[in-house]
C-alpha beads as a LAMMPS data file, in Angstrom:
LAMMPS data file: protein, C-alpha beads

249 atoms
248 bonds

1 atom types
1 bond types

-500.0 500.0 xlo xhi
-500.0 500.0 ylo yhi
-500.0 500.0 zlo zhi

Masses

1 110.0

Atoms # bond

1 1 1 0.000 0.000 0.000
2 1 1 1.784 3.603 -0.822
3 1 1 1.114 6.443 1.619
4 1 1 -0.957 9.479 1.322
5 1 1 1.509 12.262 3.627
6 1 1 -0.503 15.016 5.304
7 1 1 0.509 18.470 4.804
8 1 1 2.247 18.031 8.392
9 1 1 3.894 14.645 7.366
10 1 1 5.003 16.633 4.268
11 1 1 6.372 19.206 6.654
12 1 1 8.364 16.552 8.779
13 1 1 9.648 15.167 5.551
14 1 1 10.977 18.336 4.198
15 1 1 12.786 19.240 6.986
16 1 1 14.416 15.765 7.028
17 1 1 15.095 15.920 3.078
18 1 1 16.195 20.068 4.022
19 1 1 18.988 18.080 5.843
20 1 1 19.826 16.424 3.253
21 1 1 20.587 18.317 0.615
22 1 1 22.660 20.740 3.510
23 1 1 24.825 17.814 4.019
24 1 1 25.750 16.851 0.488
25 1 1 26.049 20.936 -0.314
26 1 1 29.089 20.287 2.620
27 1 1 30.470 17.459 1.216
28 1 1 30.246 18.490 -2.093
29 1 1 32.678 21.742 -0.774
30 1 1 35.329 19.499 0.850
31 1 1 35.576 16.866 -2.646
32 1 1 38.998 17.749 -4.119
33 1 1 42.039 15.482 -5.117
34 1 1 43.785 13.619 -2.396
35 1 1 40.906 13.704 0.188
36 1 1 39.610 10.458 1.470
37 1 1 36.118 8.749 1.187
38 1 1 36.715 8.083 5.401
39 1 1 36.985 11.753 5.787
40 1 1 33.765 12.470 3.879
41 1 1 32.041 10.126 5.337
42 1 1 32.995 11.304 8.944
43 1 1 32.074 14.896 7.737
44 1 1 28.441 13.756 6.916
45 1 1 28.060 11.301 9.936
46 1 1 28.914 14.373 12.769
47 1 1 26.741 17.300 10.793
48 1 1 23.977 14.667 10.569
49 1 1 24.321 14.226 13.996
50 1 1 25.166 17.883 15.374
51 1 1 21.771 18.939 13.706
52 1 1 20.084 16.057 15.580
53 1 1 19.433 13.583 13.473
54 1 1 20.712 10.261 12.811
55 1 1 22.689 8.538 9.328
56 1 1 19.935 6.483 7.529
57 1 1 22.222 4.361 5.704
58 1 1 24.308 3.044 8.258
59 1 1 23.395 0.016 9.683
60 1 1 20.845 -0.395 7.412
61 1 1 20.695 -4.564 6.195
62 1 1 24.674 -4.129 7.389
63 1 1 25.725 -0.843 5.790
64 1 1 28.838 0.142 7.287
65 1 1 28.829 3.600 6.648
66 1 1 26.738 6.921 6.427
67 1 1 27.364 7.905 2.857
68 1 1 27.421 5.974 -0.189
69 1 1 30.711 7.100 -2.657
70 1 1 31.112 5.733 -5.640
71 1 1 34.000 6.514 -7.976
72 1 1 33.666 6.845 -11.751
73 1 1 32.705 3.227 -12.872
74 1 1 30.870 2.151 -9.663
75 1 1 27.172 3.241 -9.803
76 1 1 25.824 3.043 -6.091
77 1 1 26.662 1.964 -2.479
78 1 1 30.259 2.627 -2.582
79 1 1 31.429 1.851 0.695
80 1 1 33.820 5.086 1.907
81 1 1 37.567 4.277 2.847
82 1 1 40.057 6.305 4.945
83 1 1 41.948 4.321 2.674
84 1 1 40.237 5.069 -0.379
85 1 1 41.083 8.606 -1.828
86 1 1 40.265 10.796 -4.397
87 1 1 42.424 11.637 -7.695
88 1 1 42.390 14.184 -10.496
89 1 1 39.463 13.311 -13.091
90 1 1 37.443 11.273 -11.017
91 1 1 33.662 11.746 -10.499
92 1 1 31.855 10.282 -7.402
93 1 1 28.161 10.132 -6.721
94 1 1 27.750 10.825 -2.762
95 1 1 24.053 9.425 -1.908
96 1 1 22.821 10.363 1.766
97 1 1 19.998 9.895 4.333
98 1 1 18.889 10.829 7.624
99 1 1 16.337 9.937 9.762
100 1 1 14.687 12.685 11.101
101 1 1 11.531 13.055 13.897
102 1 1 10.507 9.890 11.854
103 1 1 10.609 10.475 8.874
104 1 1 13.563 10.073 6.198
105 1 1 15.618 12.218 3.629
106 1 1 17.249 10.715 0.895
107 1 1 19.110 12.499 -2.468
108 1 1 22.540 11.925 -4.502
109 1 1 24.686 13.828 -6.568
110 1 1 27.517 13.148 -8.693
111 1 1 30.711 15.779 -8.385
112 1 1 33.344 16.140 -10.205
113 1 1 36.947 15.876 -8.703
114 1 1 39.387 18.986 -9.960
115 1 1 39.249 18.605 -14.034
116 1 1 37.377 15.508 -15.496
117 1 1 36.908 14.960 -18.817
118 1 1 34.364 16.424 -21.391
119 1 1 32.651 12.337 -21.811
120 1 1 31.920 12.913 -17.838
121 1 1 30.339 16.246 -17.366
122 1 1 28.414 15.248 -20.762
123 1 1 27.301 12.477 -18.386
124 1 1 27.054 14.134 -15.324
125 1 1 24.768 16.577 -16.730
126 1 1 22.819 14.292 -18.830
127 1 1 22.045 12.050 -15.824
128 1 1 20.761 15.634 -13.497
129 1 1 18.503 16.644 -16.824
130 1 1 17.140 13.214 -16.888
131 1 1 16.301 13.422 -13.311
132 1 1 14.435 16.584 -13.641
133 1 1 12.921 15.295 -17.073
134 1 1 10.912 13.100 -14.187
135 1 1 10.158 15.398 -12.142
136 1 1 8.373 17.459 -14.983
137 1 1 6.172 14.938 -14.906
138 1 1 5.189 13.963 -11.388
139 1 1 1.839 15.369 -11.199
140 1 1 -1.585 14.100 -9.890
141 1 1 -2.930 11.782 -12.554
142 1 1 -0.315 10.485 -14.212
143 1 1 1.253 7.266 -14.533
144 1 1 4.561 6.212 -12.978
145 1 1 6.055 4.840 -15.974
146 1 1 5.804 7.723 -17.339
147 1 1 8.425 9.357 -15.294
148 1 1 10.506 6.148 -15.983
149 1 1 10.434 6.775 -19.725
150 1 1 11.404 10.410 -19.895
151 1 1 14.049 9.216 -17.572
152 1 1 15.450 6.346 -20.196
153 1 1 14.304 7.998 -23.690
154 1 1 16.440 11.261 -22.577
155 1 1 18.820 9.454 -21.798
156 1 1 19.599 6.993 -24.695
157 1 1 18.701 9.907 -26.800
158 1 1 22.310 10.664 -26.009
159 1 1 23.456 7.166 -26.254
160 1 1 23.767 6.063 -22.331
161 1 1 21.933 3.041 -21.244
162 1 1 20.067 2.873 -17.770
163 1 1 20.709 0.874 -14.908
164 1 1 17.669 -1.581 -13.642
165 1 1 19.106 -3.684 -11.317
166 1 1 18.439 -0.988 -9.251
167 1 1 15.674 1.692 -8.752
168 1 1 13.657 4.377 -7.026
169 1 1 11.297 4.601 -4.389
170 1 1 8.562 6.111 -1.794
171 1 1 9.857 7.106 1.055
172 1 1 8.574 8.034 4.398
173 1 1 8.656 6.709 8.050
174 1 1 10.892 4.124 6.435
175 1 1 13.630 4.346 4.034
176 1 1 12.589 1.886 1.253
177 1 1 8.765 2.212 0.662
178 1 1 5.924 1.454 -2.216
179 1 1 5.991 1.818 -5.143
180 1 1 9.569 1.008 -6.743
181 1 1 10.143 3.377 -9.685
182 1 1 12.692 2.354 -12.424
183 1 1 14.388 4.299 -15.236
184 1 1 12.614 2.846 -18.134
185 1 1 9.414 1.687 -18.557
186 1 1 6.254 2.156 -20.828
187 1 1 4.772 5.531 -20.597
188 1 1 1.112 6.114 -19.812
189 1 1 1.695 2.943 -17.896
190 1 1 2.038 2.356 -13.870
191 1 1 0.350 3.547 -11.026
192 1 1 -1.628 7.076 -10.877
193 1 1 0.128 9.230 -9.063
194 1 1 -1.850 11.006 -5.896
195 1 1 -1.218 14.113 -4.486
196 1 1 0.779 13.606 -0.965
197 1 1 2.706 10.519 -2.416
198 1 1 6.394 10.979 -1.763
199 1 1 9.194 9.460 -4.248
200 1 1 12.586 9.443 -4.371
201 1 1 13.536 9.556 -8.084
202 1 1 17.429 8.400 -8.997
203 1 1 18.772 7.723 -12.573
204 1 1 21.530 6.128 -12.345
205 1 1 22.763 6.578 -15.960
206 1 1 25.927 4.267 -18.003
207 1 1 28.275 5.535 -20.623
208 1 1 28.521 1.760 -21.812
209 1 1 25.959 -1.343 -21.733
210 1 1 23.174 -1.408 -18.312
211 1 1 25.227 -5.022 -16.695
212 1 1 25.987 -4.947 -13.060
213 1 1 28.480 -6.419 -11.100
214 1 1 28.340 -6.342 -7.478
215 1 1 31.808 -6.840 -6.291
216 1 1 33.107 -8.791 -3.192
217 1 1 32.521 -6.541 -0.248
218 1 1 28.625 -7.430 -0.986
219 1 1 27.450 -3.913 -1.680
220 1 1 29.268 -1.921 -4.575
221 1 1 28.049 -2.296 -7.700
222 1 1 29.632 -1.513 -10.381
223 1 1 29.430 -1.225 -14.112
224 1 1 30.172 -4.729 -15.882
225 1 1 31.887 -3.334 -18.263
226 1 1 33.763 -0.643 -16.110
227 1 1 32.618 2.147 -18.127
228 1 1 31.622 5.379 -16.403
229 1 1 28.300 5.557 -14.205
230 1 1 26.819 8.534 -13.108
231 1 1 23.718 9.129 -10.381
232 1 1 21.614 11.757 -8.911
233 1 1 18.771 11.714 -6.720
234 1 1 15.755 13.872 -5.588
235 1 1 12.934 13.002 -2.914
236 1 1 9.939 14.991 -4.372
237 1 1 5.716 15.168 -2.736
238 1 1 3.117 15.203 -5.274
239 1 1 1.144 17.925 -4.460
240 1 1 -2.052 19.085 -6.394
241 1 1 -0.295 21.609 -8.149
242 1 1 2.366 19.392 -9.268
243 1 1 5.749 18.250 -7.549
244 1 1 7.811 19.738 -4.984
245 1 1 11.657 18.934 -4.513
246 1 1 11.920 18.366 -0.714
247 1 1 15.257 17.832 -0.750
248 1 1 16.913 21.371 -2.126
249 1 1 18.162 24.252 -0.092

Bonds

1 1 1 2
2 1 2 3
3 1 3 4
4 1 4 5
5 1 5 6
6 1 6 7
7 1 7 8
8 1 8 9
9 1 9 10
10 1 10 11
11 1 11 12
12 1 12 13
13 1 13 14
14 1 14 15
15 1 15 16
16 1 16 17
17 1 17 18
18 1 18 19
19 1 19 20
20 1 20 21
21 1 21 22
22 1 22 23
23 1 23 24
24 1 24 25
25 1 25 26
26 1 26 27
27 1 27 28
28 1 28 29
29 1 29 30
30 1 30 31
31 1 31 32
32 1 32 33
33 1 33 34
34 1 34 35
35 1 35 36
36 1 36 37
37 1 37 38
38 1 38 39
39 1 39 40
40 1 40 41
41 1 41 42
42 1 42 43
43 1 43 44
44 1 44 45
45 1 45 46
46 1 46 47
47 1 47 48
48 1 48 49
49 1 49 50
50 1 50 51
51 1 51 52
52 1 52 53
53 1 53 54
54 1 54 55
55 1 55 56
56 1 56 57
57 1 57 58
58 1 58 59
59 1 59 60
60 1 60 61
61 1 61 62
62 1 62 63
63 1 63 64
64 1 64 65
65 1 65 66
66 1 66 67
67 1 67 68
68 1 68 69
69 1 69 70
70 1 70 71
71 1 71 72
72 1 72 73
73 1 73 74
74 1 74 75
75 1 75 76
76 1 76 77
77 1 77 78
78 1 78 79
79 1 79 80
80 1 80 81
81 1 81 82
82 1 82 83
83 1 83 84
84 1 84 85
85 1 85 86
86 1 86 87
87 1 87 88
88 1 88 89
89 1 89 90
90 1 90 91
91 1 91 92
92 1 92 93
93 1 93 94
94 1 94 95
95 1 95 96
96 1 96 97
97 1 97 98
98 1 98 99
99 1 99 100
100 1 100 101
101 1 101 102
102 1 102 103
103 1 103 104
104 1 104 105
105 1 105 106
106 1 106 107
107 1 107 108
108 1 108 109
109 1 109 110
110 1 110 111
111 1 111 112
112 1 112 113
113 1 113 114
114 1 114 115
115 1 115 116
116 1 116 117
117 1 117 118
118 1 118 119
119 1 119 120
120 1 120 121
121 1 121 122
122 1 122 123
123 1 123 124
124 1 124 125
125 1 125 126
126 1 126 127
127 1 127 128
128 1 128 129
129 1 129 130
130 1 130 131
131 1 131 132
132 1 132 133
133 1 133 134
134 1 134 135
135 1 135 136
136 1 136 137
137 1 137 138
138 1 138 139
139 1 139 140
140 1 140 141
141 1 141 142
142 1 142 143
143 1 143 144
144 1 144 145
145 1 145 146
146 1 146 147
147 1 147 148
148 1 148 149
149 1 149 150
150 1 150 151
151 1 151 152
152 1 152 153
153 1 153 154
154 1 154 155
155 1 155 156
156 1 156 157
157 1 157 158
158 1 158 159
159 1 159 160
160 1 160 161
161 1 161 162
162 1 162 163
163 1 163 164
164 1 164 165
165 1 165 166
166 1 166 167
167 1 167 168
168 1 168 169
169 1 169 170
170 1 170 171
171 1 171 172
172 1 172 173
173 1 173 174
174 1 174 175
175 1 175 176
176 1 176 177
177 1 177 178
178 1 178 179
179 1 179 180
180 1 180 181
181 1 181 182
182 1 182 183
183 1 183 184
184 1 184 185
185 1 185 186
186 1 186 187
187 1 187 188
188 1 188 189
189 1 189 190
190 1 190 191
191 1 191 192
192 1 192 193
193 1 193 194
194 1 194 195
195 1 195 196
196 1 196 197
197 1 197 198
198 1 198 199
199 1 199 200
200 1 200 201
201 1 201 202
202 1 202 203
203 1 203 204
204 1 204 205
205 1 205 206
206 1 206 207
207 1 207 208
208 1 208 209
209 1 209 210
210 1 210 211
211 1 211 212
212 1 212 213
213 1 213 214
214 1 214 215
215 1 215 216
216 1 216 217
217 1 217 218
218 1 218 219
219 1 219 220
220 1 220 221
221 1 221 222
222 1 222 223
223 1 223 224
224 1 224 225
225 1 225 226
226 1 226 227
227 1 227 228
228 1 228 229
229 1 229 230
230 1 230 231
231 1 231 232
232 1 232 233
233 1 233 234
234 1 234 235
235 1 235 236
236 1 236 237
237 1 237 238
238 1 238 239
239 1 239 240
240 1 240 241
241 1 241 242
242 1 242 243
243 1 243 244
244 1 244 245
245 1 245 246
246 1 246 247
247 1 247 248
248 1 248 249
């Protein structure tokens, strides 16, 4: 069964996505060559819990960590390193979540790391128009799918393929709620969207083919044919005027 919010569930929600996109607007400031996933992850974890809140992610099914990073050909839940640091022409997607007054915020962005080629800000900013492609549509009365195919026909339109091992998602008192919402699909097909539904939309957009690989540590997954993988993520309301981005400053 997906959720109806109520304007004050909405409220709670917004503050907890408000969070959100403060904390990756901080990390995003400290990404540069040489600094460590560790550090960025410890940087998230103490604002998230300075403000009051608590990291979503970690812990959650095992998680060890309160971001996700995940470095050019990796495509989500990169697990952060002190080890692991960051060089010249990389690009990481940094996905977070709190848990706030109960309720949750969840939204990724991809960054690039001092100068990175043409091919991945091409991507980069392919994969944040696609995302916003979707959110165009997210309005009371239309189907789901159809946010999944202006997701995937923008997308290939430039040649990328679309990840669908993995997908989007309602969110609310938990993390993971109804309905799941790919990057491709049929449009005019899917669910009918409701006013006070809340989603969190993420393309997760490939240079190369769609395969996944999930590699030994049992959570990063990564493209199978380690070609560049870019991701960004919003948690929007449906409201009966449209859609509202809940998690923006």
């Amino acid at each position: 069964m997906i959720a109806l919010r109520s304007k004050r569930e909405i409220a709670k929600l917004r503050a907890a996505n408000r969070m959100v996109a403060e904390v990756l607007q901080l990390v995003k400031q400290r990404i540069c060559p040489g600094v460590s996933t560790g550090a960025l992850d410890k940087l998230a974890e103490d604002e998230i819990i300075r403000q009051g809140a608590r990291p979503a992610f970690k812990g959650y099914a095992g998680f060890p960590a309160t971001l996700c990073t995940s470095i050019n050909y990796e495509i989500v839940h990169g697990i952060p390193s002190k080890k692991r640091k960051l060089k010249d022409g990389d690009i990481i997607s940094i996905d977070v979540g709190v848990f706030l007054d109960g309720y949750y915020g969840d939204a990724a962005i991809t960054v690039p790391v001092g100068t990175v080629s043409q091919e991945a800000k091409r991507l980069m900013q392919v994969t944040e128009e696609s995302l916003h492609k979707a959110i165009e549509c997210a309005c009371p009365g239309e189907r789901l799918y159809t946010l999944s195919n202006s997701v995937q026909k923008y997308a290939e339109g430039f040649g990328y393929s679309v990840v669908r091992d993995f997908v989007g998602h309602g969110i609310g008192t938990e993390l993971h709620e109804p309905p799941q919402i790919p990057n491709y699909g049929k449009a005019g097909t899917g669910l009918i969207l409701k006013a006070g539904m809340v989603l969190a939309i993420e393309p997760m957009i490939n240079i190369g083919g769609y395969a996944v690989q999930v590699l030994a540590d049992g959570w990063t997954a990564v493209t199978k044919d380690r070609k560049l993988s870019a991701h960004f993520e919003h948690t929007i309301a449906i409201t009966a005027n449209g859609s509202e981005i809940l998690s923006k400053l």
